[in-house]
N, C-alpha and C positions, 0 to 999 in steps of 0.2 A: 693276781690283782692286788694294788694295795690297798686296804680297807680303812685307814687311817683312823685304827683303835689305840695304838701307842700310846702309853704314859695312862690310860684310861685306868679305873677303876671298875671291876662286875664282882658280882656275887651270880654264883651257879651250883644251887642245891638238889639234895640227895647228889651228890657227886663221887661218891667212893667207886663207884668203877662206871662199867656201859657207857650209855651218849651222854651222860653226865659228867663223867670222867672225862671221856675226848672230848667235851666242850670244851671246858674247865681247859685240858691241853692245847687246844686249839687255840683260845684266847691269849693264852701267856706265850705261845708263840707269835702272836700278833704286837706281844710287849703291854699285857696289861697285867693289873696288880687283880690276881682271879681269887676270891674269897669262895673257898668249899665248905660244902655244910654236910652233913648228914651224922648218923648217931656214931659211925665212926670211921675219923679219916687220920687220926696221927696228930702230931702236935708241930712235926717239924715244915717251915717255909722250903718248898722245892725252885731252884730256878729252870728254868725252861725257854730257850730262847732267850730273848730280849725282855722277857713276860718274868710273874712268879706267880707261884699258887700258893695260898696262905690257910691253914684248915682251920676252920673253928667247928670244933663238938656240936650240934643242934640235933635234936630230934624233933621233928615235924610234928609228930603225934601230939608233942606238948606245946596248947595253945598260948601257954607264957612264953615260952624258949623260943617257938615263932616269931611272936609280935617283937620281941624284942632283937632280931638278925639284922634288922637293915639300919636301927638306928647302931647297935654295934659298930658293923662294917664302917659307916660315916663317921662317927664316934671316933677311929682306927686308924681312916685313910680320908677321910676330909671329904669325901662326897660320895656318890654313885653314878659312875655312866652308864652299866648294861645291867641287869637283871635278867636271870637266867632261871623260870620259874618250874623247876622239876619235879617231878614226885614221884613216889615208889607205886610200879603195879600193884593192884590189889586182889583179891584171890580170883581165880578160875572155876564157874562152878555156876552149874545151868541153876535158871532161874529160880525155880520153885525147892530146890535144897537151901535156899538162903535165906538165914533167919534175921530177924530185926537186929541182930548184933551186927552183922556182917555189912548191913546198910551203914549203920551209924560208924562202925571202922574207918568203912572206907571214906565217907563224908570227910573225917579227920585225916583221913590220908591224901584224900584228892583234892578236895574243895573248898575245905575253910585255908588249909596253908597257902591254898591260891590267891584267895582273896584278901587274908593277912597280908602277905608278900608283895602284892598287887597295891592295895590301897601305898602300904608303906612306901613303896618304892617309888610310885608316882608321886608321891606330895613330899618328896625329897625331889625328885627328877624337876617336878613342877617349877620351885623355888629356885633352881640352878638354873632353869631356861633351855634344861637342854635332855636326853636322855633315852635311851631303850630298854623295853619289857617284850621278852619273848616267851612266851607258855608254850613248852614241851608237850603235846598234846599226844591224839593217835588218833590214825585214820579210823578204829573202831568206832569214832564218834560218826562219823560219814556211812561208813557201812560194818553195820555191827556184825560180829563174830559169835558163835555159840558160844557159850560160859562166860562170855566178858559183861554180861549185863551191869555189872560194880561199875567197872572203866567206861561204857557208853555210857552211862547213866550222868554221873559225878562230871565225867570230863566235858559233857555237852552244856553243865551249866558253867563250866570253868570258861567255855568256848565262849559264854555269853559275855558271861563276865568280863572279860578280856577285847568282846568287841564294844561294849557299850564304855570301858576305861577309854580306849581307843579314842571314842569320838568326845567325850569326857575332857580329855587333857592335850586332844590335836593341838590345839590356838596356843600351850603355852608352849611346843617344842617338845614336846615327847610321843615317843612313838610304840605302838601298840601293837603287836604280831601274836599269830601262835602259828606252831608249825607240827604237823600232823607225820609224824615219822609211821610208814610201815611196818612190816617184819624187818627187823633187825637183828644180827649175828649176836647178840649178849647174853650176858649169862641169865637172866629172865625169859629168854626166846629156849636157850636150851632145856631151861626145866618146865617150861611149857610143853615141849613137843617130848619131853621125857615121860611128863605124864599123862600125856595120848598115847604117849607106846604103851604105857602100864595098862589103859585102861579099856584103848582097843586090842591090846594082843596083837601090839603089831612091832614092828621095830623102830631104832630112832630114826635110819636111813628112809624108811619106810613114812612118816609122820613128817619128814622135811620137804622131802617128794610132792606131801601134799600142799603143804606150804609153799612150797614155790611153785605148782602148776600153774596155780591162781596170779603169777605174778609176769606180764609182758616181758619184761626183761630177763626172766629166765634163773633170778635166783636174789637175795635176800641182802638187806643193805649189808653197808659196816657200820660201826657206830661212827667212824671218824667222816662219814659220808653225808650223817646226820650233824654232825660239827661243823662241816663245812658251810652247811648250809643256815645256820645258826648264827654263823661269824658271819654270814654277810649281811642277815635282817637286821642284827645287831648292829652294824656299822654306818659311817655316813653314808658310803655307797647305796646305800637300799633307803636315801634321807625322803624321797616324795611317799615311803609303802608304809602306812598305818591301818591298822583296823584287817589286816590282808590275813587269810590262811594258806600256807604253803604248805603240800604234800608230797612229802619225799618217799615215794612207794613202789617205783617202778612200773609203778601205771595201774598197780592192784587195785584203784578205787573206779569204778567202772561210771559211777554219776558224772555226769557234764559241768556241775558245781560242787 
C-alpha cells in the first residue's frame, strides 16, 4: 500500500533497537527524513531506502534535553510531520516491593516525556495545518500484567493524555493515535521472560510457553510487525482515525473495548 509519507519529516524516540528501531526503519523506507533519539544511537546519518535516519543524543530522563527535541528537529529539517512518541520499559516488580523512588522513575520515563513531546509536537503540527502523533503504548494498560504495575499505571495516563490532545487539536489537521503493541520478540520481552526463569525455576523455553498460550495466534509479534502498523496511523492513509487506540496483540486482549 502506498502510504504517501515521502519527503515527510518524523521524529521516533528511544529508538536504538526494538519497535523503535523498526519504526524509525520502517519510515525511511517510506522516504522520510526519521530523527532518533535515545541516550545512545551514533552520530552517523544511515540511508535506508528512499528515507534516512539521522540520530540525535537525548536522554528522556532529562527534562531539559526533552523539551528541547522537537524544536531541534524543526530547527534542522524545517518542520514536523510524524511523531513517534516512545519510551523505555520501566522496571518489573510486583506491587508492594516498589518504593516511592521507583514511582517517581518511572513518571520521568513514561509520562512527563510524553506529555513534553506531545504538547511540542502539536503546537508545531498545529501551525503547519497538518501532522501525526502516535504513543507507543502497551496493552498492559487494557489488561494489566503481574509486576507491570509502573507501565499500567504511567501509561494509562499517557493513554489520556493523548486522547484528550486528540480532540484538542482535531479542527487544526492533526492527528492523534496511540497504538498498544502486545508481546513482542525484542530484546526487553527477552530479559523479561529471563527473569521469570530466574525466579520461578523454570526455563526460558518454559516462560515463552506461557507467553504465548495467552495469545489466539499462537505466538508473539516482531517488532517490524509493530512498525507496520505504526506507518500506517502515521500516514494520510489512516487521515479520518484520531483519538483511536489500535492493538496489535494477536488477540491477547480478551475486553470487547
Amino acid at each position: 500500500m502506498y502510504l504517501g509519507l515521502e519527503k515527510g519529516v518524523a521524529l521516533v524516540t528511544a529508538a536504538s533497537r526494538g519497535i523503535g528501531r523498526a519504526t524509525a526503519e520502517r519510515l525511511a523506507l517510506e522516504g522520510m527524513t526519521v530523527v532518533v533519539s535515545a541516550r545512545s544511537v551514533g552520530s552517523e546519518t544511515e540511508n535506508i531506502g528512499d528515507g534516512c535516519i539521522v540520530p540525535i543524543e537525548t536522554d528522556l530522563a532529562d527534562p531539559e534535553a526533552t523539551a528541547a527535541l522537537v524544536e531541534t528537529v524543526v530547527d534542522r529539517h524545517g518542520r514536523l510531520d510524524v511523531a513517534v512518541l516512545n519510551t523505555p520499559g520501566p522496571r518489573i516488580q510486583p506491587t508492594l516491593e516498589l518504593e516511592w523512588s521507583d514511582w517517581q522513575a518511572a513518571h520521568d520515563l513514561l509520562l512527563r516525556p510524553v506529555v513534553q513531546l506531545g504538547t511540542a509536537a502539536a503546537t508545531v503540527m498545529k501551525a503547519q495545518g497538518s501532522g501525526s502523533i502516535v504513543l507507543l503504548s502497551s496493552t498492559w494498560v487494557r489488561q494489566p500484567a503481574q509486576g507491570g504495575v509502573l507501565s499500567s499505571a504511567y501509561r494509562s495516563a499517557a493513554s489520556a493524555f493523548v486522547k484528550t490532545l486528540a480532540t484538542d487539536v482535531a479542527s487544526a489537521g492533526v492527528r492523534v493515535n496511540q497504538l498498544m503493541p502486545g508481546a513482542t520478540g525484542t530484546d526487553r520481552m527477552q530479559g523479561i521472560v529471563e527473569m521469570k526463569s530466574r525466579n520461578n525455576g523454570t526455563t526460558i523455553e518454559q516462560e515463552i510457553a506461557k507467553v504465548v498460550q495467552d495469545i489466539p495466534m499462537g505466538r508473539w509479534a516482531e517488532a517490524t510487525e509493530i512498525a507496520d502498523a505504526v506507518a500506517f496511523l502515521s500516514s494520510p492513509r489512516a487521515a479520518f482515525i484520531t483519538g483511536s487506540t489500535l492493538s496489535v496483540d494477536g488477540g491477547a486482549v480478551r475486553g470487547a473495548h
